[in-house]
C-alpha positions in Angstrom: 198.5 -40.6 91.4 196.2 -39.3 88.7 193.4 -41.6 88.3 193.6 -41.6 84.3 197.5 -42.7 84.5 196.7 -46.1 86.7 194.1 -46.9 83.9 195.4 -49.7 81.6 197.1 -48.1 78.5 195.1 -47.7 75.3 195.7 -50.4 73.1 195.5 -50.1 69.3 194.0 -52.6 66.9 195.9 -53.7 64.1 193.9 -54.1 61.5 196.4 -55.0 58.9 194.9 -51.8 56.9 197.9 -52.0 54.4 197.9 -55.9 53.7 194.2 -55.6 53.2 195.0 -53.3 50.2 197.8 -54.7 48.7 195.2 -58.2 48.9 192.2 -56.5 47.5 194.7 -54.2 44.6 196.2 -57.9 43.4 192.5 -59.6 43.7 191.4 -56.9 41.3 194.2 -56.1 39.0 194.5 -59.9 38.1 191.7 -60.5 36.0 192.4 -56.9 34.0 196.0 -57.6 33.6 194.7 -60.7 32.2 191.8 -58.6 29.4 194.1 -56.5 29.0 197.3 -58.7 27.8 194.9 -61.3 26.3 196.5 -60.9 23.0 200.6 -61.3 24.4 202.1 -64.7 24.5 203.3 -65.7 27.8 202.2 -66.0 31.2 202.0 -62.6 33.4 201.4 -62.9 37.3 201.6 -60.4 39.9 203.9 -61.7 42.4 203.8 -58.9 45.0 202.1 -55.9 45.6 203.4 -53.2 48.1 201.3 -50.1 49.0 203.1 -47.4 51.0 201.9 -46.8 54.7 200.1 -43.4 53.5 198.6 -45.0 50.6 199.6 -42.6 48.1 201.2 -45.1 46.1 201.6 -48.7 45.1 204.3 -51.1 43.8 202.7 -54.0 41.5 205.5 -56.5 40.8 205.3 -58.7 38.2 207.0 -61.7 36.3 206.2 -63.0 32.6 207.0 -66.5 31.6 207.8 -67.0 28.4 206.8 -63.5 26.8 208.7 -60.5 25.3 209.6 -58.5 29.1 210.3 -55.5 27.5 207.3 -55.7 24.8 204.9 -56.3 27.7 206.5 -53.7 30.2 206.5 -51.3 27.8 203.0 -51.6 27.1 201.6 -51.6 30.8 204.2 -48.4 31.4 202.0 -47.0 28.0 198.3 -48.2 29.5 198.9 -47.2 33.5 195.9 -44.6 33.1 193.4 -47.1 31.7 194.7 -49.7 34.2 194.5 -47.3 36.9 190.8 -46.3 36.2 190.0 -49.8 35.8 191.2 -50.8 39.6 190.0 -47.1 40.6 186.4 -48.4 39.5 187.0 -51.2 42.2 187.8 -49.2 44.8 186.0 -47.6 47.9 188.1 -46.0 49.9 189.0 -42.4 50.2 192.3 -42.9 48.8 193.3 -44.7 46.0 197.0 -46.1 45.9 198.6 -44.5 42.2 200.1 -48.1 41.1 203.8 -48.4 39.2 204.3 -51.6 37.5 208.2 -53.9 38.0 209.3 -56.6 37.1 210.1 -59.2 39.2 213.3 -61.3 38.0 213.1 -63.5 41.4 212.2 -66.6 39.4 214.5 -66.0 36.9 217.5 -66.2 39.2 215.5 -69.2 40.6 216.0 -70.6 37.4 219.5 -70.1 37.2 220.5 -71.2 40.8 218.7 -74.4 40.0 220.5 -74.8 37.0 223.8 -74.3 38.4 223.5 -76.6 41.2 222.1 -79.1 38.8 225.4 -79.0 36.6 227.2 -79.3 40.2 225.5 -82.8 40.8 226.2 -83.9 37.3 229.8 -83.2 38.0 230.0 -85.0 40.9 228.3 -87.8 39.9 
């Protein structure tokens, strides 16, 4: 036997390189969501952020309570370049994921499934 092949394997780290991004992206692009929708009415929170594995690109997902979702969409969709600068400005790594902004309905539906089960005990009761 070759005396490289009986040494134990190489083992590779996991540094969670991708989680550490999508962290560090939603640490930064909170508080300049925030400047920059200062004047809307509502309540905007980024609920997930998901960076692909080459970190070329980035999914911010978002929900607004109790704001105008298409008045707010419409205008992060119209800002994306000064919102990507901003977080670029942040950023030192050699690539910089290009962030897309959805909205997240999840808490919506939420919502809903509450209120349906809650007119299912009133029923019963």
């Amino acid at each position: 036997m070759n005396r490289l092949t009986t040494m134990r394997p190489e083992v590779k780290k996991d540094t969670n390189r991708i989680a550490k991004v999508n962290s560090l992206i939603q640490h930064e692009l909170g508080p300049i969501l925030h400047e920059f929708l200062d004047w809307q009415n509502g309540l905007v929170t980024i609920t997930k952020v998901d960076t692909s594995k080459d970190m070329k690109y980035c999914k911010v997902w978002i929900s607004i309570f109790n704001g105008d979702d298409d008045k707010i969409m419409a205008f992060l969709l119209k800002n994306i370049y000064d919102l990507q600068g901003e977080v670029n400005k942040h950023f030192q790594t050699k690539i910089i994921p290009r962030i897309s902004f959805h909205l997240d309905t999840s808490p919506r539906y939420v919502e809903h499934i509450d209120e349906v089960l809650r007119k299912i005990h009133e029923e019963k009761s």
